[in-house]
C-alpha positions in Angstrom: 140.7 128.0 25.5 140.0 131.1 28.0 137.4 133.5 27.5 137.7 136.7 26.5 137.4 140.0 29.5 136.7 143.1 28.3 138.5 145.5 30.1 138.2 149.2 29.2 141.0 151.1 28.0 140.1 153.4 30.9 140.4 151.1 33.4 143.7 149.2 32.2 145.4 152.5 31.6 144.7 153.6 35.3 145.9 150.0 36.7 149.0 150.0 34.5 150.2 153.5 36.3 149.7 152.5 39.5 151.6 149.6 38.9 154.8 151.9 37.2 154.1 154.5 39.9 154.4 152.3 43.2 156.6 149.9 41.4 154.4 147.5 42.1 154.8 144.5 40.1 158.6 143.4 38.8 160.2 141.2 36.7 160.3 137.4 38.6 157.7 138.6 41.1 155.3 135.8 42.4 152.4 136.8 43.1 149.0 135.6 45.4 146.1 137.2 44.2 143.5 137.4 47.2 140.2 136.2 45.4 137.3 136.8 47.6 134.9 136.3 44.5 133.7 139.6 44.8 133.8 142.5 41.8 137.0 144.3 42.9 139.1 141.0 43.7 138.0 139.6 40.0 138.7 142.9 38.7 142.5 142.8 40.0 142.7 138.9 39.2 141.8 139.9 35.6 144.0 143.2 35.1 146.7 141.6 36.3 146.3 138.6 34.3 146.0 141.1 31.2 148.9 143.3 32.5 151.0 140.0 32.3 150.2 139.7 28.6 151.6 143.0 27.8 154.4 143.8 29.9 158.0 143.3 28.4 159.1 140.7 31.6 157.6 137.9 33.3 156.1 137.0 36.3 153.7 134.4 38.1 150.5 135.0 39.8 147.6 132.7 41.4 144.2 133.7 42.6 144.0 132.5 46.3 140.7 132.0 48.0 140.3 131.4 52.1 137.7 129.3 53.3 136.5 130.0 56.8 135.4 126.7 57.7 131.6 127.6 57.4 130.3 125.2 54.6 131.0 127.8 51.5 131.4 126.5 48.4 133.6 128.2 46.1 133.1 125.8 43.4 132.0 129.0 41.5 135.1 130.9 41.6 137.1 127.4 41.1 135.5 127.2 37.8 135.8 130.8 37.2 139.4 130.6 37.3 139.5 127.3 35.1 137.7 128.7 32.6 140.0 131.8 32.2 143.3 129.3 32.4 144.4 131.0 36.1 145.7 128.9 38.7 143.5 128.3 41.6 144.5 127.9 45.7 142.1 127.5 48.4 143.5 127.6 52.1 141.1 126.0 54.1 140.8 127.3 57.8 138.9 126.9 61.1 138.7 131.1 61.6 134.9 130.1 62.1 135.6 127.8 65.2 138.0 129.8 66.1 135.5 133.1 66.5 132.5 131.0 67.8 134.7 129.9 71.1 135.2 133.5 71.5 132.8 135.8 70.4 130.4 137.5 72.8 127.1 138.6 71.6 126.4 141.9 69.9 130.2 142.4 69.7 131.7 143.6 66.3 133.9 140.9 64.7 133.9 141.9 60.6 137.6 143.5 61.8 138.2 140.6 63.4 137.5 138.6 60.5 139.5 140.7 58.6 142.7 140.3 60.4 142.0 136.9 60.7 141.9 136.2 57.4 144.6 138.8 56.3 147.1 136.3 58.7 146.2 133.6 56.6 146.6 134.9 53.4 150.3 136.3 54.8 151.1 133.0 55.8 149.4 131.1 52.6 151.8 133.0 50.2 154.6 132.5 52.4 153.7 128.9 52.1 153.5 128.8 48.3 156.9 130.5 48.0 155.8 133.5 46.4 156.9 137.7 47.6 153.9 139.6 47.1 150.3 139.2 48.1 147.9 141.8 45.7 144.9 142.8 47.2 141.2 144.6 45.8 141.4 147.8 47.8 140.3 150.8 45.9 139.7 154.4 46.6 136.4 154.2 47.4 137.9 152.1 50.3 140.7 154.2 51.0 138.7 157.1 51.4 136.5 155.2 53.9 139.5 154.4 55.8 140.8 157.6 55.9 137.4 159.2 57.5 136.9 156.1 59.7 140.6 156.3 61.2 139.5 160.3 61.7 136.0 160.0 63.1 136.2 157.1 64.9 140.4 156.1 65.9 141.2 160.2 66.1 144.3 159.2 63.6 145.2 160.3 60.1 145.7 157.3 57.9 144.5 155.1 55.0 145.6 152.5 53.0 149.1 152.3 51.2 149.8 151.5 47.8 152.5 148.5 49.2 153.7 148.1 52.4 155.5 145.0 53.8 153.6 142.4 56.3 155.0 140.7 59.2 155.8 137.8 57.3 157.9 140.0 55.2 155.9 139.7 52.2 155.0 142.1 50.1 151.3 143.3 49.9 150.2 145.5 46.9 147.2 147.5 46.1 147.2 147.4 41.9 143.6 149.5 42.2 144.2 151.7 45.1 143.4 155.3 42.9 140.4 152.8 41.0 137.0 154.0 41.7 134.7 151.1 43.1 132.2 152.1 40.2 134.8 151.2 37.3 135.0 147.7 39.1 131.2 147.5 39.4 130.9 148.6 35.8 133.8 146.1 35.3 131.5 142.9 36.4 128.3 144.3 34.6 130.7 144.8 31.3 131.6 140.6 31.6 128.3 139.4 32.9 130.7 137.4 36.5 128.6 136.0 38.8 130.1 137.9 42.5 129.8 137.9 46.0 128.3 140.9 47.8 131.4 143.0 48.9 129.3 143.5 52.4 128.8 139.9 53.3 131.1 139.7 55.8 131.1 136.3 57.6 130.9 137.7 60.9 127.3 138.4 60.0 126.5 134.8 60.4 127.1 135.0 64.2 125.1 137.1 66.5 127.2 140.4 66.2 126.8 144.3 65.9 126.3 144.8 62.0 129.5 147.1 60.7 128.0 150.2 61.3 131.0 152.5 60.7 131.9 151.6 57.3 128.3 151.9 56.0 128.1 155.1 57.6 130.7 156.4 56.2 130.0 155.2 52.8 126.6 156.9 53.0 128.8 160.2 54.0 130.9 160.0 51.3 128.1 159.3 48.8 126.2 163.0 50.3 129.1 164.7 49.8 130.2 163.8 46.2 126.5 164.9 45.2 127.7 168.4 46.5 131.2 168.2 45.6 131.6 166.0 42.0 135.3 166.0 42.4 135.7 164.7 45.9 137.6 161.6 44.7 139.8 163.4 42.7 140.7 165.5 45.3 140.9 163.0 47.8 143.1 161.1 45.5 145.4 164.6 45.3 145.3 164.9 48.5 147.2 161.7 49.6 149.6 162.1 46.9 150.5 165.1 49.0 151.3 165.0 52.8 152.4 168.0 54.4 153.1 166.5 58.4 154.7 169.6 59.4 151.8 171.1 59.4 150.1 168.6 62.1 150.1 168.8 65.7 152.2 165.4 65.7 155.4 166.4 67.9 157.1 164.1 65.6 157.1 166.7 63.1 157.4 169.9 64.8 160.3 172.2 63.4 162.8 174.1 66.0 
């Protein structure tokens, strides 16, 4: 028998529009559910296991886990998902090898990491047959994005609510205009035993910590002490573009 997730009304209502919005999930969509074990991946495994139970059409998901080849056990998030009746991959890699032959010391490798392990979840889904790949993002880390890609790459961009990968599957962010707090508040609500969303890997290696992101975070956190709405008008903001208006040639009218 599974056990029961409270979910607030609050947060299922703002996951369910996202998904009509974006058209994000559909009718015979299989899905891999990247499952770090942290509070926002457990928070989208669970919303969408719950949006499955009240949607008028079906679809399959599973919660797929990477290992990195460094000893972890994930015999934790295993039982999580046995306990709540979800179907459980782990793709086991050697991206830890594979970054010890070439990492140099006091380099940055948590984005290297990242893509790493992005490829393998790309090709894991492929592998399982399934179209779409959902993963945690929220706005907190869309907003970091944003002002990382500005302060540090001199680009305007974040992260989309779907785009398509390489592999030609579909990746989907279900909590993309979620606050990281309701996800927090999400884990304290259900008492889940989580990962820390900082422990990247990489950190297990002599490397630079990720100094950007943190920063950034710490930014973000000043600011929304002077400005309470921030996120909402963050979120407004990227729901309207006006590239016209930039210095991109791309866009410049006759």
């Amino acid at each position: 028998m599974s056990k029961n997730i409270l979910i607030s009304k609050k947060l299922q209502k703002s996951f369910g529009k996202c998904v009509r919005e974006y058209d994000l999930i559909n009718e015979g969509d299989k899905i891999a559910v990247g499952l770090s074990g942290g509070k926002d991946s457990l928070s989208l495994l669970h919303l969408i296991k719950n949006f499955k139970k009240i949607v008028p059409f079906d679809f399959e998901y599973v919660a797929l886990t990477v290992d990195y080849g460094m000893g972890q056990n994930f015999d934790y998030i295993e039982n999580h998902c046995k306990e709540h009746e979800i179907e459980f991959v782990l793709k086991r890699t050697q991206i830890a090898q594979t970054v010890e032959e070439h990492i140099r010391e006091n380099s940055s490798f948590c984005s290297y990491f990242s893509r790493m392990r992005r490829g393998v979840l790309y090709s894991a889904t492929q592998e399982l047959g399934f179209n779409k790949l959902a993963l945690g993002h929220h706005l907190d880390d869309a907003a970091e994005s944003f002002f990382m890609n500005m302060f540090y790459n001199g680009s305007l961009r974040t992260l989309a609510p779907k785009y398509k990968s390489k592999y030609d599957i579909e990746v989907i962010r279900p909590l993309i205009k979620i606050r990281e707090s309701q996800t927090e508040n999400f884990a304290k609500e259900n008492n889940l035993t989580t990962v820390r969303d900082d422990m990247c890997p990489a950190m297990k290696f002599p490397v630079k910590m990720p100094f950007a992101r943190e920063k950034t975070k710490e930014w973000l956190k000043i600011m929304e002490k002077e400005h309470d709405e921030l996120f909402k008008m963050l979120k407004t903001s990227f729901e309207h573009l006006h590239a016209e208006t930039f210095f991109d040639k791309r866009y410049a009218k006759d």
